[in-house]
N, C-alpha and C positions, 0 to 999 in steps of 0.2 A: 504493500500500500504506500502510496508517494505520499510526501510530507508536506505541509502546508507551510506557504510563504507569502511573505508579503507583495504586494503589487499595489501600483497605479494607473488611474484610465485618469486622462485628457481627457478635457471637452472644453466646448465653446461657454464663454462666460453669460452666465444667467441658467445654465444649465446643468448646476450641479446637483439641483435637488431632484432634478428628473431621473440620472445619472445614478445618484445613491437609492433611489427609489429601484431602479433598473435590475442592479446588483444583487437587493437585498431580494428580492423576486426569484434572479436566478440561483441564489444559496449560497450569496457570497457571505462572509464572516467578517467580524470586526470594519465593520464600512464606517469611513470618517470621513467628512467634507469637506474640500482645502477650499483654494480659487483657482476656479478654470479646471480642476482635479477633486478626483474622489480616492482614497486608499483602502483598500479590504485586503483578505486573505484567502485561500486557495492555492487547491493542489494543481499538477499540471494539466489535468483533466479540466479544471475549470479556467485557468489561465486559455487553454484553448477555446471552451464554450463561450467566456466571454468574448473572446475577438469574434467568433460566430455569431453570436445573438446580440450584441450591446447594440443598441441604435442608436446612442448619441455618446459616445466613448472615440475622441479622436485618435487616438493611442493605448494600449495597454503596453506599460513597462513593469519589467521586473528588476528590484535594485538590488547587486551583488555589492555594494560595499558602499561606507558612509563614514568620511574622516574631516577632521578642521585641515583649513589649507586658508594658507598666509599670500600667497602668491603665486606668480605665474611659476617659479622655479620649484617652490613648495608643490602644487598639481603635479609637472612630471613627474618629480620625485618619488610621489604616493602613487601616481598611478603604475610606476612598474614594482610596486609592492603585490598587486593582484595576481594571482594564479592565471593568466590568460589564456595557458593551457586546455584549464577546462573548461573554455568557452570556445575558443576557434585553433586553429593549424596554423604552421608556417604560410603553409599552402594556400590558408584562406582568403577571401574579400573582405576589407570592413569598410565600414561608413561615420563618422561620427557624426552628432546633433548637439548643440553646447548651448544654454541658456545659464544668464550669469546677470545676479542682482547683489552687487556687492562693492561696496566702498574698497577695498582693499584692491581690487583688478581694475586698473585704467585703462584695459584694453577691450574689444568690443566681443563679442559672440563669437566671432569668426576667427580671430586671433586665437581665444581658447578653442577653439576645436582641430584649430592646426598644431597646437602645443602639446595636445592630449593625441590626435594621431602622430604626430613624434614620439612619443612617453611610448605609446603601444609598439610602435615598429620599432623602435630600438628595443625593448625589451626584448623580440624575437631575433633581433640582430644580434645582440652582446649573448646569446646563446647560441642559435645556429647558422652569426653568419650570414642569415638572410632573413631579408624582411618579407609580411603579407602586403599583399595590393591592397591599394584603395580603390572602392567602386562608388561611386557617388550612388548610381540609379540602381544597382542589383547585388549588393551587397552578400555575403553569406552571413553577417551580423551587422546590425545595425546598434551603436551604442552609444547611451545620451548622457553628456556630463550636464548636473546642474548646481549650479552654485549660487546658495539665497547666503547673504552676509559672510562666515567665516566655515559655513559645513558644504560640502558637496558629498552628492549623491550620482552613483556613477551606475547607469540601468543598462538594460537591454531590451531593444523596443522588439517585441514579440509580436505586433502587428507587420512590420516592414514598411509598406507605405498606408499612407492615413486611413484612416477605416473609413472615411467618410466617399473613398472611390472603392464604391457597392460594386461595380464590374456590370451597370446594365444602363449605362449612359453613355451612349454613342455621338448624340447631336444633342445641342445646345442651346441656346438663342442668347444675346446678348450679355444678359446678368444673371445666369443660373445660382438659385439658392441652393450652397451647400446640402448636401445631404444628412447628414448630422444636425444640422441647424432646423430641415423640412420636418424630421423626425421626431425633433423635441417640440417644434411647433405645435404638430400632432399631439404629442402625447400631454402637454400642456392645455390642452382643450380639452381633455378628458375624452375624447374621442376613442371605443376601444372596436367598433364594428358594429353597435347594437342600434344607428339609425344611419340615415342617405348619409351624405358626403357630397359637396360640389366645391371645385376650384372655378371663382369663373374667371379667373386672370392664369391658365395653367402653365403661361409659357411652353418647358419645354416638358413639363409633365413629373419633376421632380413630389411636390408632396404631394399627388396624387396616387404616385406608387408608394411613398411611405407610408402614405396612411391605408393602403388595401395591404402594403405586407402586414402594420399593425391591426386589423380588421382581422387576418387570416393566421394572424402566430405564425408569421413565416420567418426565418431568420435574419434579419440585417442585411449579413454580411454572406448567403447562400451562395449569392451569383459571383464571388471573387476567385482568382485563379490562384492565388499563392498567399500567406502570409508568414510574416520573415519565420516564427518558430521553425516552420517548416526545414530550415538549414542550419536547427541547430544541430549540434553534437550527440544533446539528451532526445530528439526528435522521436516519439513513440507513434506510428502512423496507424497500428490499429487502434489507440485508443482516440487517437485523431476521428477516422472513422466510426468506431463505436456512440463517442460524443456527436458527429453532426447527424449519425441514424438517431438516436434519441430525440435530437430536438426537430427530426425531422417528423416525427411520430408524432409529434406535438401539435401539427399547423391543423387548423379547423378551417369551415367553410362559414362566412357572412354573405347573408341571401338579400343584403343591401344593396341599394345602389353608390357608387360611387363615378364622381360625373366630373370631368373638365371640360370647360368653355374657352373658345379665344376667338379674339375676331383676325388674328393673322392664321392664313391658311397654311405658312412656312411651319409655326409654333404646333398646330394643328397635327403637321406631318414628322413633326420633331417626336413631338411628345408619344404619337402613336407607334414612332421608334424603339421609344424606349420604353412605352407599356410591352411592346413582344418581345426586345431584351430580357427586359423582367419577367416576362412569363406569365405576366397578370391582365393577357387581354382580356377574357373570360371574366376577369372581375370590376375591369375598367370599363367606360366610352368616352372617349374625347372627341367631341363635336364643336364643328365652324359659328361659332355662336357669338355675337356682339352683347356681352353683361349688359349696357346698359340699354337696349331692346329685348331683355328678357325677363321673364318672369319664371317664377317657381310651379314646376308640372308636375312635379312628386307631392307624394302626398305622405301626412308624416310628419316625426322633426326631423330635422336637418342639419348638421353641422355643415357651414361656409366657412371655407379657410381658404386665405390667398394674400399673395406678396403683391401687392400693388406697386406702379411705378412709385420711385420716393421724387422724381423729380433730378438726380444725380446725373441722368444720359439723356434724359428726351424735353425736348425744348416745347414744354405743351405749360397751358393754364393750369396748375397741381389745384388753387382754389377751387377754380370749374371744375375740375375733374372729381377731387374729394366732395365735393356738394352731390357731383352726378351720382355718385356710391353709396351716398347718404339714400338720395330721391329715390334710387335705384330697390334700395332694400326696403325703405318706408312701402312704397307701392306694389313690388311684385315679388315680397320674402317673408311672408309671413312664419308665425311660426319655425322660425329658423333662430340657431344661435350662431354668431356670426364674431369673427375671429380675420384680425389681420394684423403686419409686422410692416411700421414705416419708421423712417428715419425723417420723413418729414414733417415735426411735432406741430409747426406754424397751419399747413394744411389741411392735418388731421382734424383742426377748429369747423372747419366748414366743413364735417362731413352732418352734421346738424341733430346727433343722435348721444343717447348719454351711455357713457362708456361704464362697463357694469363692474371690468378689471382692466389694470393696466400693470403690464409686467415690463422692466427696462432688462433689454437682451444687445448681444452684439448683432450683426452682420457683417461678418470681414471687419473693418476699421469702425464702421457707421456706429454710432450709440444709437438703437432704434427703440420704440416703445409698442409692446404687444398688446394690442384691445381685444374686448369683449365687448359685443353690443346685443342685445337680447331682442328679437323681435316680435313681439306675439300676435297671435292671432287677432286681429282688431287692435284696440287702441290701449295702450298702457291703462288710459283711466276704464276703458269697459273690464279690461283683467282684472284692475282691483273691484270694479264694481263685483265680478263675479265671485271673487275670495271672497268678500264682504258676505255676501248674500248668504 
């Protein structure tokens, strides 16, 4: 039986509570909340499951060592203390990732991560003479020095590349919302499968697949071709496989609709791309449809979720336009709970409807603010008339 150890999942800031929420779901142990990070425990079994199933986990690292370091000469020093042996070969590729918050280092991220692949290849050189390759893009390990004040922490990213490249986005459209970000969007709405779903902004189809895989218990991270464990040393490939039959034994069926709109017929064809990437035609439709010429044909509640332009690329009236989204939902979205992520807080004013939650999330750089707006059947005061009664 493997032994249980510590780890860290990355994620996007605003999204930690989703994250440790995630975790604790899947059977992870001692989960704690940092920034931007959550830390639990788990054997390798679940260090796998997690890169499999996490939906809003940018990374999952495991940290083999944690010492004080004074400076840059201080770092190599310590890090050819490491056993490197029993992580990778002469022979092998590595990559470093260096984040560093620390008054003692006047030099930038990038400097420390050149410092720390010197520290490693000479360690293999003053032994055999010859050093490993660096592979920036395909690494056989990937390994992340971090340095908060006077401690680093020196991991091994057991994802490889980000978790948020699910393997089933092929095309695009201009400003594609991360996938990790679509996901937390989703599950921040409480949205679990059990009513309709419409995007009517869906671009290129991003949270529309998130939230049918969340709908369906389908794994995250199903459709990915590799993740770095894979070239470890310790690599166990039937429990590998054991672990994603399990959680594949897990997916259910939602007999919902789940529905994107757009009125560009490029987005249209994007998006339809990537719903059969995904494999989720069958639970998708994404139809050539103008939001604000439309109105709600499902019957039912409804969760609305959509990334609206914030105004950053397209030279249009953002006023006009958030009034029209406003007009748009008053008139033909009844009974709907309605959910969207701008960066444009000035805008958001004209959308003319009273925000029920407001969550402050990233986007890439953007500081954005996540709403709720509730629309019920008739008019807020016939609703309460009806409680009352």
């Amino acid at each position: 039986m493997s032994r249980n150890f510590k780890m860290v999942a990355t994620t996007i800031f605003g999204l930690e509570e989703v994250l440790a929420e995630e975790l604790k779901n899947l059977g992870a142990q001692d989960v704690e909340i940092g920034v931007r990070n959550v830390s639990f425990s788990g054997d390798k079994g679940f260090m796998y499951k997690a890169n499999i199933a996490l939906r809003t986990a940018i990374r999952v690292l495991k940290p083999i060592k944690r010492f004080k370091v004074g400076d840059e000469d201080d770092l190599y020093k310590k890090l050819q203390t490491i056993d490197w042996e029993r992580e990778m070969d002469v022979d092998s590729t590595f990559a470093i990732g260096a984040v560093v918050n620390s008054k003692n280092f006047t030099t930038n991220s990038h400097y420390i991560a050149l410092k720390s692949k010197d520290a490693i290849a000479d360690y293999f050189r003053h032994k055999y003479h010859k050093r490993p390759n660096v592979d920036v893009k395909y690494p056989d390990l990937k390994i992340h020095v971090h340095i908060q004040n006077d401690l680093c922490t020196v991991s091994l990213d057991s994802s490889g590349d980000s978790l948020h490249k699910r393997g089933y986005r092929s095309a695009t459209n201009i400003a594609p919302i991360n996938e990790v970000l679509a996901a937390g969007l989703v599950l921040l709405s409480g949205y679990t499968g059990d009513c309709n779903f419409i995007d009517p902004m869906c671009g290129s189809g991003t949270i529309l697949i998130e939230a049918a895989m969340i709908a369906n218990n389908i794994p995250a991270n199903i459709n990915r071709k590799e993740f770095g464990f894979e070239k470890w040393k310790d690599y166990d490939e039937d429990l590998f496989f054991t672990i994603q039959d399990a959680l594949l034994k897990k997916i259910r069926s939602s007999h919902f609709k789940i529905m994107g709109f757009d009125k560009a017929p490029s987005a249209v064809r994007k998006a339809t791309e990537n719903v059969e990437n995904a494999n989720l035609s069958e639970f998708i439709g994404v139809h050539h449809v103008n939001f604000f010429n439309s109105v709600k044909e499902v019957f039912g509640q409804t969760t609305i979720l959509f990334n609206p332009p914030y105004g950053e690329r397209l030279d249009i009236d953002m006023q006009a336009f958030y009034k029209n989204i406003g007009d748009t939902l008053k008139s033909g979205y009844p009974g709907s709970t309605v959910w969207f992520i701008t960066s444009n807080i000035e805008a958001i004013k004209h959308v003319g409807l009273k925000t029920s939650r407001r969550i402050p999330l990233k986007n890439g750089d953007l500081d954005c603010i996540y709403v709720r707006y509730d629309m019920y059947e008739g008019s807020r005061k016939a609703k309460k008339n009806n409680l009352d009664s």
